[in-house]
LUMKOLMAR-116389 format. One record per residue: x, y, z of N, C-alpha, C in turn; residue number from 0. Coordinates in nm, 3 decimals, m for minus. Layout:
ATOM  n.east n.north    n.up ca.east ca.north   ca.up  c.east c.north    c.up   i
ATOM       X       Y       Z       X        Y       Z       X       Y       Z NUM
...
% end
This chain:
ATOM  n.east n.north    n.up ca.east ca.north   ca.up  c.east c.north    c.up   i
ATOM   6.925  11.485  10.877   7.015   11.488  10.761   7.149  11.549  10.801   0
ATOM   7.291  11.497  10.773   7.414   11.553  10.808   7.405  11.672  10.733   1
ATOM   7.517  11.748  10.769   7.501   11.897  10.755   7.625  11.913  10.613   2
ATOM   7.610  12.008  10.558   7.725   11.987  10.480   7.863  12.016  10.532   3
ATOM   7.987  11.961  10.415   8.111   11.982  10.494   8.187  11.968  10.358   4
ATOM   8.229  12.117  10.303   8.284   12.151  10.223   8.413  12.149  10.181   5
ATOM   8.481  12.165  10.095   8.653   12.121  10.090   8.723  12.250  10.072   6
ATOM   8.846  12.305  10.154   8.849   12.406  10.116   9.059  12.432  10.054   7
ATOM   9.084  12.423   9.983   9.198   12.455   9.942   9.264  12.603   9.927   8
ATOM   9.356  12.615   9.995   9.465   12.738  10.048   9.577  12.744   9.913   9
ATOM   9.575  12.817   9.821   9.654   12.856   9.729   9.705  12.992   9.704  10
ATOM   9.661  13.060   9.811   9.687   13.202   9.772   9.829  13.273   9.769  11
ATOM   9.948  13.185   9.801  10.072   13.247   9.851  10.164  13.243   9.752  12
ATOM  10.292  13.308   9.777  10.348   13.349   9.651  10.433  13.235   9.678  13
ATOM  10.468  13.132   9.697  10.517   13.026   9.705  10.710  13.028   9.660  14
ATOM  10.726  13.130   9.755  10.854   13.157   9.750  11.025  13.082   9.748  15
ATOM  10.951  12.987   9.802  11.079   12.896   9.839  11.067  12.801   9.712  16
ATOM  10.950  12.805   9.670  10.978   12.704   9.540  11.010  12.772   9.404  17
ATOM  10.976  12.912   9.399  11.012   12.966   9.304  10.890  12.991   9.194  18
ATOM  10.810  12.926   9.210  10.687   12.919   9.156  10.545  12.831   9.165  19
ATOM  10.431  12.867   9.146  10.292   12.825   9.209  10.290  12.728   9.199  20
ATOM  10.288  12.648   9.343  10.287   12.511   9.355  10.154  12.461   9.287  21
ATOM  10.068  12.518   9.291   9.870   12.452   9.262   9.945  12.378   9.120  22
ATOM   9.995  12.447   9.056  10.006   12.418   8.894  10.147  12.344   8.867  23
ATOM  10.243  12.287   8.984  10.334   12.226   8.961  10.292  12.060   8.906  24
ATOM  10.336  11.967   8.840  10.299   11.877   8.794  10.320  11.817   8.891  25
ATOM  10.221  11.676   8.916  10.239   11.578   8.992  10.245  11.409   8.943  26
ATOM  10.121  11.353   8.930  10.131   11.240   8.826  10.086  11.296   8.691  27
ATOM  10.093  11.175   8.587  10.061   11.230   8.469   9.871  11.271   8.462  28
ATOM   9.906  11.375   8.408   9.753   11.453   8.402   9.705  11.542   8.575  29
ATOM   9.791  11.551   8.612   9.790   11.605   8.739   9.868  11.687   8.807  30
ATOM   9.854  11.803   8.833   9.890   11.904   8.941   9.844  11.877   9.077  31
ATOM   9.922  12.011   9.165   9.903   11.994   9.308   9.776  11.995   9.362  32
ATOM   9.687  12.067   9.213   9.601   12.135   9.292   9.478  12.023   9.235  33
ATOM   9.519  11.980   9.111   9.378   11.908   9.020   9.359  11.794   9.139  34
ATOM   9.504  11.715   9.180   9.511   11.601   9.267   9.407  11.636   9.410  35
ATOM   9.437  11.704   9.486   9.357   11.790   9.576   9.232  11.785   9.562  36
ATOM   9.165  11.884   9.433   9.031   11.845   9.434   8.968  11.705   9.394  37
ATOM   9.037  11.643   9.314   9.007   11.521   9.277   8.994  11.432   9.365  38
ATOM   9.111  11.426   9.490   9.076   11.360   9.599   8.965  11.408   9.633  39
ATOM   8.930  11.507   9.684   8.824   11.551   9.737   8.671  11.533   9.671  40
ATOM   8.620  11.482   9.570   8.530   11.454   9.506   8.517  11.282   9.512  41
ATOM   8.643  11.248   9.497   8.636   11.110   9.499   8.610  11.095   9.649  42
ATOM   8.567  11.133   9.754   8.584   11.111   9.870   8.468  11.154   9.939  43
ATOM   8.395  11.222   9.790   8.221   11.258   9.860   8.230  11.377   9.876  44
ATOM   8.289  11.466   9.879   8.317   11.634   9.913   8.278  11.673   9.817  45
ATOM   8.105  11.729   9.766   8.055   11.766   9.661   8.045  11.917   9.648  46
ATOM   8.144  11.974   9.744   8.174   12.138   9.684   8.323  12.210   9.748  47
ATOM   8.358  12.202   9.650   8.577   12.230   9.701   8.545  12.377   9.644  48
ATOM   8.615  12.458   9.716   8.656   12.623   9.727   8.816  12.626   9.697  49
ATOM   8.853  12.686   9.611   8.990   12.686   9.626   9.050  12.847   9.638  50
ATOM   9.077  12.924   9.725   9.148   13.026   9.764   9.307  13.054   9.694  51
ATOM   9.255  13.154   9.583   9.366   13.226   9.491   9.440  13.336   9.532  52
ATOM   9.553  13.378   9.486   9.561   13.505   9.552   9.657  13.580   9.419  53
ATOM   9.809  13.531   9.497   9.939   13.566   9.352   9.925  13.450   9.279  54
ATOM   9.899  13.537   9.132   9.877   13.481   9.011   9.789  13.361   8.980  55
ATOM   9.635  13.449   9.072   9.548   13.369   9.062   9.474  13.361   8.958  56
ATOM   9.464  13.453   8.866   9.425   13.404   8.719   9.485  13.307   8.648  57
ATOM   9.601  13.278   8.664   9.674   13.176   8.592   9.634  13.078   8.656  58
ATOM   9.606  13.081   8.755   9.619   12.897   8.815   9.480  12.875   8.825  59
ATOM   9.358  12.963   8.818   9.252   12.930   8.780   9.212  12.867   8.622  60
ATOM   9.248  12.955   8.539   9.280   12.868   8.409   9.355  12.786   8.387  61
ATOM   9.449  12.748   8.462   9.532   12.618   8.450   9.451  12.521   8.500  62
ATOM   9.369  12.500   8.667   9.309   12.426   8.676   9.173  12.412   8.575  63
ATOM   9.125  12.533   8.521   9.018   12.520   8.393   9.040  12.403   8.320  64
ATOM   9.124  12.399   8.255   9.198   12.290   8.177   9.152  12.181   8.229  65
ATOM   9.156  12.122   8.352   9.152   11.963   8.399   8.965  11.907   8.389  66
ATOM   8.926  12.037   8.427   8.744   11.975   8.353   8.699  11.942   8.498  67
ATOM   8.790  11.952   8.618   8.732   11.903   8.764   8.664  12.069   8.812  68
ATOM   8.555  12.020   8.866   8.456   12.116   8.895   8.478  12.179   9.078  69
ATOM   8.526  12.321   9.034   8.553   12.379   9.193   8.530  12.515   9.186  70
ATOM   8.502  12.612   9.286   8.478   12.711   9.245   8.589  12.786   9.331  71
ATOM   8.640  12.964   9.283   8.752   13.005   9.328   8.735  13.151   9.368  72
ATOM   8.790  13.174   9.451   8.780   13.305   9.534   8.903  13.366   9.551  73
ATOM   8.915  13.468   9.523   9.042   13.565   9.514   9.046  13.615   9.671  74
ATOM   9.200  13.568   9.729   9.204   13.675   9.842   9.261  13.802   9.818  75
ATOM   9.233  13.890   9.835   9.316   14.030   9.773   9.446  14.012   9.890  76
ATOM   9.437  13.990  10.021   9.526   14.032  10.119   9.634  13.881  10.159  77
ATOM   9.646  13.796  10.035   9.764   13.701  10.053   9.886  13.741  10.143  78
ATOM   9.938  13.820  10.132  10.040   13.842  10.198  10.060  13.863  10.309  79
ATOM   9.907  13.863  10.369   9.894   13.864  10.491   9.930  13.743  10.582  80
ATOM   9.936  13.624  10.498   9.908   13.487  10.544   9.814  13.420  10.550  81
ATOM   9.860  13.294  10.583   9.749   13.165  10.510   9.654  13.201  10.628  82
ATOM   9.603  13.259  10.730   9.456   13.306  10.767   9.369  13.397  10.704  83
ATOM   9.413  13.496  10.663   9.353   13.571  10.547   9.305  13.433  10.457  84
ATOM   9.362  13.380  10.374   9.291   13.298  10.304   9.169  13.218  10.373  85
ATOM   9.229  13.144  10.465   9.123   13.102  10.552   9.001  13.128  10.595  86
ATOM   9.027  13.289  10.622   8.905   13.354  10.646   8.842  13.392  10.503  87
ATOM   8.892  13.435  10.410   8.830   13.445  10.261   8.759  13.315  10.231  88
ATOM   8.816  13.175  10.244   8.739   13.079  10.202   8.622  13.066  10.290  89
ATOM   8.608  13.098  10.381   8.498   13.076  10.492   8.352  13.171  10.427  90
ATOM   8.415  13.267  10.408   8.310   13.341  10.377   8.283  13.300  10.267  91
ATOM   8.292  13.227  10.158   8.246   13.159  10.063   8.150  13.041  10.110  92
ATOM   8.202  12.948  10.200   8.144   12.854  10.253   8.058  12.844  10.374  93
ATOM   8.060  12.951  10.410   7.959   12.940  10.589   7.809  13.023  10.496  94
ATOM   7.752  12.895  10.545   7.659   12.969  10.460   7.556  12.825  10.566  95
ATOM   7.385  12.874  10.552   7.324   12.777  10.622   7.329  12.606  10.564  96
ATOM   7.350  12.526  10.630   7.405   12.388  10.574   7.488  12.316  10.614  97
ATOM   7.582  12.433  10.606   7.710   12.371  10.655   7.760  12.364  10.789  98
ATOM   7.782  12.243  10.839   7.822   12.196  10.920   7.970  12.199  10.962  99
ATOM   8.050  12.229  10.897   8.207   12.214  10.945   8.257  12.239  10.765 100
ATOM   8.432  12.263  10.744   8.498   12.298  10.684   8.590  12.171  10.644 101
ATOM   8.654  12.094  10.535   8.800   12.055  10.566   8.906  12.183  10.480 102
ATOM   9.007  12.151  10.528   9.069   12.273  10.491   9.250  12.211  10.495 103
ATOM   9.311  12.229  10.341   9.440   12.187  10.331   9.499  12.291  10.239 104
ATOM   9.663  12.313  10.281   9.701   12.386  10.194   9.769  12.317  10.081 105
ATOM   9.807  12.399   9.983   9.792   12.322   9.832   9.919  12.203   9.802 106
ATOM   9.989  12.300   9.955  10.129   12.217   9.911  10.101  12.096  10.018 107
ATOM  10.015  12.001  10.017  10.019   11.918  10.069   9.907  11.838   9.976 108
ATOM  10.007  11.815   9.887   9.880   11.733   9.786   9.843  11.578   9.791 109
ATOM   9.883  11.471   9.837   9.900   11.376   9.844   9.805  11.284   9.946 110
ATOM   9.711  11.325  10.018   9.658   11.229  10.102   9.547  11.182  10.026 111
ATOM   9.492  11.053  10.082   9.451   10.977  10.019   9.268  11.025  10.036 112
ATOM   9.179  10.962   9.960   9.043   10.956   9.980   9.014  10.946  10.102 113
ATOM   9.056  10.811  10.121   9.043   10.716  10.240   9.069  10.793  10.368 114
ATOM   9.163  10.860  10.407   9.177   10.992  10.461   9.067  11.078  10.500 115
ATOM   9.055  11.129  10.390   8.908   11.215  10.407   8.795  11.177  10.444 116
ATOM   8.783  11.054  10.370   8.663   10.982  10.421   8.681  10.923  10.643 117
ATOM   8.761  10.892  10.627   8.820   10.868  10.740   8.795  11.002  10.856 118
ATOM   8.842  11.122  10.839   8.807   11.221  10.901   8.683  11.283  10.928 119
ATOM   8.638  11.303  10.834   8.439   11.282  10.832   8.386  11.224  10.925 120
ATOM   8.448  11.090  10.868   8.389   10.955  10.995   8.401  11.030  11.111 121
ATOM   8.524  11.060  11.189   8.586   11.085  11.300   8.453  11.178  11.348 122
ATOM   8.450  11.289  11.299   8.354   11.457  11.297   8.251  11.319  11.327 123
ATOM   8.130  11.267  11.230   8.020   11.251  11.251   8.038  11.176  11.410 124
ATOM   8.104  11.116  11.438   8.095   10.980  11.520   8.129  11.054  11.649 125
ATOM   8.179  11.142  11.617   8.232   11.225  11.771   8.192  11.410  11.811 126
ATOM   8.175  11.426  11.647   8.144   11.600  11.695   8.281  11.686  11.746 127
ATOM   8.376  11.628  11.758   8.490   11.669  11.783   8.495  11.850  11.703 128
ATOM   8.525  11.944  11.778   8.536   12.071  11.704   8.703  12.058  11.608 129
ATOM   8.748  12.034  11.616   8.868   11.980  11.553   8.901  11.820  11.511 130
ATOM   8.959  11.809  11.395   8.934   11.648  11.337   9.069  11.684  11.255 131
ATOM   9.206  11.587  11.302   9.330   11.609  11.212   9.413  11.471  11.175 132
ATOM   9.390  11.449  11.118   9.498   11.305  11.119   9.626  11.330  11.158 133
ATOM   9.687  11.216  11.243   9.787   11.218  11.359   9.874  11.078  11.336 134
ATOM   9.986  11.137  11.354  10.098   10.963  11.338  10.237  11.042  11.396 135
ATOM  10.223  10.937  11.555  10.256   11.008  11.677  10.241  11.145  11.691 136
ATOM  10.373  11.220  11.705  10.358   11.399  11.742  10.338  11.489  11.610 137
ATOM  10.303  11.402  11.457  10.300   11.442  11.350  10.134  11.460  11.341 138
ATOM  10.106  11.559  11.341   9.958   11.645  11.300   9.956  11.685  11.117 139
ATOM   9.841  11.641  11.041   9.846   11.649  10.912   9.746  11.651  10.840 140
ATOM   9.729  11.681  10.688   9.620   11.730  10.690   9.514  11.600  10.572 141
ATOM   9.328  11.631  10.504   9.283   11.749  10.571   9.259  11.788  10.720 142
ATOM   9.240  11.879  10.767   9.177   11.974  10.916   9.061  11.967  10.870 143
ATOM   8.989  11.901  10.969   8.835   11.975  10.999   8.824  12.062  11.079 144
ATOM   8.744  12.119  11.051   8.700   12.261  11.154   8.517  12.254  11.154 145
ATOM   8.484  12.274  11.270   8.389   12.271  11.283   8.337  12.451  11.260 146
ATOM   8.200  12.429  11.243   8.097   12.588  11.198   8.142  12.646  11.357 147
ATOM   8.155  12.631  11.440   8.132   12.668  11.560   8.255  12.771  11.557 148
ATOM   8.344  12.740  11.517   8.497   12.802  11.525   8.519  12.912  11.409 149
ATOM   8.390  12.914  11.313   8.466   13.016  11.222   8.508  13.162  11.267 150
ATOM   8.401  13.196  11.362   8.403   13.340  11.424   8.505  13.359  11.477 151
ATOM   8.560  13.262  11.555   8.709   13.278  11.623   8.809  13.281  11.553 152
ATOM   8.777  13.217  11.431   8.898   13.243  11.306   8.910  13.376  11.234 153
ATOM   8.766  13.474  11.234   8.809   13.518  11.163   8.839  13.638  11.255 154
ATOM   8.827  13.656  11.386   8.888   13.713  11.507   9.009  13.734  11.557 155
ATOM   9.075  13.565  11.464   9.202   13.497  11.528   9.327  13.695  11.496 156
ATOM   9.441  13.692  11.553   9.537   13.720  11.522   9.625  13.669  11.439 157
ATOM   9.645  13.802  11.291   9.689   13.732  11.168   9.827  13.686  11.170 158
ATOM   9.854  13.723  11.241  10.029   13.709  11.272  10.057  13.604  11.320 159
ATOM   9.987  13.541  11.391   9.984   13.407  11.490   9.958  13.300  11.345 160
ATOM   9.802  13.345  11.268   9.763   13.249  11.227   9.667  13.137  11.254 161
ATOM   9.591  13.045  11.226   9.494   12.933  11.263   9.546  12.877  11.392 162
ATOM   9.685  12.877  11.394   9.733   12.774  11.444   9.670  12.787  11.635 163
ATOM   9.667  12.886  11.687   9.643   12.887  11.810   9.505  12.882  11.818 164
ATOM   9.366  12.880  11.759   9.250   12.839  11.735   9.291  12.666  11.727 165
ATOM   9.314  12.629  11.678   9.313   12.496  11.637   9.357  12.397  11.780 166
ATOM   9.491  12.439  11.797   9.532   12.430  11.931   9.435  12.383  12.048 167
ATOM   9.401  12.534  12.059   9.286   12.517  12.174   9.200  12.429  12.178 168
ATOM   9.146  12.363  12.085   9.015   12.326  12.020   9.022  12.140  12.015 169
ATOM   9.162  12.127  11.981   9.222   12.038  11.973   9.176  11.936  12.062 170
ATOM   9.138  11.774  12.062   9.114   11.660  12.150   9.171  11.572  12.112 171
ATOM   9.131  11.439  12.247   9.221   11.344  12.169   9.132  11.266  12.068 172
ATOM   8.974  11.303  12.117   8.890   11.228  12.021   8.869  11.301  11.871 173
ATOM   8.950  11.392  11.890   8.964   11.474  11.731   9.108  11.401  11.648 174
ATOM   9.165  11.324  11.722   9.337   11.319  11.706   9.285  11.191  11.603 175
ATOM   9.299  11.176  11.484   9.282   11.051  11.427   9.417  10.973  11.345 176
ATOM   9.457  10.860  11.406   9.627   10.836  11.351   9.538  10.730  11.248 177
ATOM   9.647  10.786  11.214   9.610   10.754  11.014   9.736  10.709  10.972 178
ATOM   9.736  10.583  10.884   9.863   10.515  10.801   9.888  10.605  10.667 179
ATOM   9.889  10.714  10.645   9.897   10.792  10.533   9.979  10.869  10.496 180
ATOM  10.157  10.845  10.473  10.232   10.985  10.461  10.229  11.035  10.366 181
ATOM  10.122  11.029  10.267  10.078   11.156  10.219  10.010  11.285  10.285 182
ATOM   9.951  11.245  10.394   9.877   11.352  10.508   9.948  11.428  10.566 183
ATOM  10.101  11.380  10.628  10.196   11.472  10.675  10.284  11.534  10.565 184
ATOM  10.302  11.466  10.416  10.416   11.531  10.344  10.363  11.713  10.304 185
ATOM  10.448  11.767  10.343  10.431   11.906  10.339  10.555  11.930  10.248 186
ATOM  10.522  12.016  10.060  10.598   12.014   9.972  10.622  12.130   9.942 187
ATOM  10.778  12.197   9.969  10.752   12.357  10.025  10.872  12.382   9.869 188
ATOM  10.987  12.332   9.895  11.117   12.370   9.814  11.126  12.279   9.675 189
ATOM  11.206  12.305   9.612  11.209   12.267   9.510  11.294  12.161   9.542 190
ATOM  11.357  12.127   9.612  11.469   11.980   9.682  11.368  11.890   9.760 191
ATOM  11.252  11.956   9.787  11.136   11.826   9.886  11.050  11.816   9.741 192
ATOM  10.996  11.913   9.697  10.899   11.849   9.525  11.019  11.712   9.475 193
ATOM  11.119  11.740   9.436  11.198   11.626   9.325  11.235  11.522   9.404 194
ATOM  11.250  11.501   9.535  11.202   11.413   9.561  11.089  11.356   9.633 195
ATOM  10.983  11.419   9.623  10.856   11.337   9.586  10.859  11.264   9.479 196
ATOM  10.866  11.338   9.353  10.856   11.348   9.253  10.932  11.199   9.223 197
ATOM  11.031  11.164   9.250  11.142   11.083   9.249  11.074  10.959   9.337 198
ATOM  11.016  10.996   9.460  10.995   10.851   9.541  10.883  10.793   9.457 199
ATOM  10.829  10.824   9.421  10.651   10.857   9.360  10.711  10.767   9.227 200
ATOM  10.794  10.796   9.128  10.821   10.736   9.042  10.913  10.588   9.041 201
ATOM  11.018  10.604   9.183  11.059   10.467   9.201  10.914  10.356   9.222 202
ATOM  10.819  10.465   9.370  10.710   10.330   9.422  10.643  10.314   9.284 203
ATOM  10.609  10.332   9.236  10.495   10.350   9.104  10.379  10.367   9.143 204
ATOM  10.298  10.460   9.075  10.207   10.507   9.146  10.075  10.387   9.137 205
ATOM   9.961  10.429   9.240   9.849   10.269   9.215   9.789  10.312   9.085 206
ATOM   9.734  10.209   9.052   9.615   10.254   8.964   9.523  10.329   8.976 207
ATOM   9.448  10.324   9.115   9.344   10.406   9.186   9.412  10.525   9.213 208
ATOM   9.514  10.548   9.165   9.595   10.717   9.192   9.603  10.832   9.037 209
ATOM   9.546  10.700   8.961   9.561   10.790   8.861   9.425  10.856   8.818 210
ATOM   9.468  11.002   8.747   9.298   11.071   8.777   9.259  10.987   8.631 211
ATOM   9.121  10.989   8.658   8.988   10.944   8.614   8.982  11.029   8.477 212
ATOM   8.948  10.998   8.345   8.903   11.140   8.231   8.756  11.172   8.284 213
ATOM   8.734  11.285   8.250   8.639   11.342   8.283   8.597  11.486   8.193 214
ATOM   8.520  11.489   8.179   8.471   11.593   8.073   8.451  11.724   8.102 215
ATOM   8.459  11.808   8.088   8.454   11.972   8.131   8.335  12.011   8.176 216
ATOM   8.353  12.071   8.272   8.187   12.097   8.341   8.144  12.253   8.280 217
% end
């Protein structure tokens, strides 16, 4: 039986450059950064998403309350440490016997597709790769898989550095998966990269299969 492989969303930061918490910024209609996120992630077979809170994580837990999509949430006390602190907070929610590997995206990268995820999975089962990232050329994007093998080194890693030199190392080419998806690389930091998303998103029109599903409160 495959092992499990949990979804894990990075929200804990004070999201400075935008001025305010991206999780709860609007995206399509009936959708935030963060509802879109888990929603992908359910639609994609990921039957348990973690989402890592930190500044003004009561609010954005009851904001996502509201959408009725089922995730459960963990407060990092030490956000400010950086997005490994969270990292390592969500882990310890999720390493638990079962689980087999992690995906793991931060919030401001809301946009990749199912197909994506499902796609990366694939990659992990078919190869075991300790690292699994979708790739389009020298552009690395997310979700990240991480395999169980690597959590210890994460939570070892140096906070100052960050994931990033774990990942690095770990890194193959049979982990490297190029993917047609620039939702996987768009990374939505300022309030001049949100409006125009926001803006391209409304010229392309969004698909049908992009719009969330109703769904009833769990």
């Amino acid at each position: 039986m495959a092992g499990m492989i949990p979804g894990l969303v990075l929200a804990a930061g004070r999201s400075s450059r935008m001025g305010r918490a991206k999780a709860m910024l609007p995206l399509d209609v009936g959708d935030t950064f963060l509802t879109r996120i888990v929603r992908t992630f359910l639609e994609a077979g990921v039957d348990d998403v973690i989402v890592v809170v930190g500044h003004e994580g009561q609010m954005i837990a009851r904001s996502f309350a509201e959408s009725g999509w089922p995730a459960r949430f963990v407060l990092n006390h030490e956000y400010d440490r950086g997005q490994l602190s969270s990292l390592v907070a969500g882990l310890g929610l999720v390493d638990r016997p079962g689980v087999q590997a992690v995906l793991m995206t931060p919030v401001d990268v809301p946009l990749f597709s199912a197909a994506t995820v499902r796609a990366v999975v694939a990659r992990y089962r078919e190869t075991g790769a300790a690292i699994v990232r979708p790739t389009s050329g020298a552009r690395h994007g997310h979700p990240l898989l991480i395999d169980r093998a690597l959590f210890d080194e994460l939570r070892a890693a140096d906070p100052e550095l960050g994931p990033k030199p774990v990942v690095r190392a770990h890194a193959t080419a049979l982990g490297d998966l190029p993917i047609a998806d620039e939702g996987a690389f768009l990374d939505i930091d300022t309030v001049e990269e949100y409006e125009r998303a926001i803006n391209d998103r409304r010229n392309a029109g969004a698909d049908d299969a992009d719009r969330p599903q109703s769904r009833e409160p769990v």
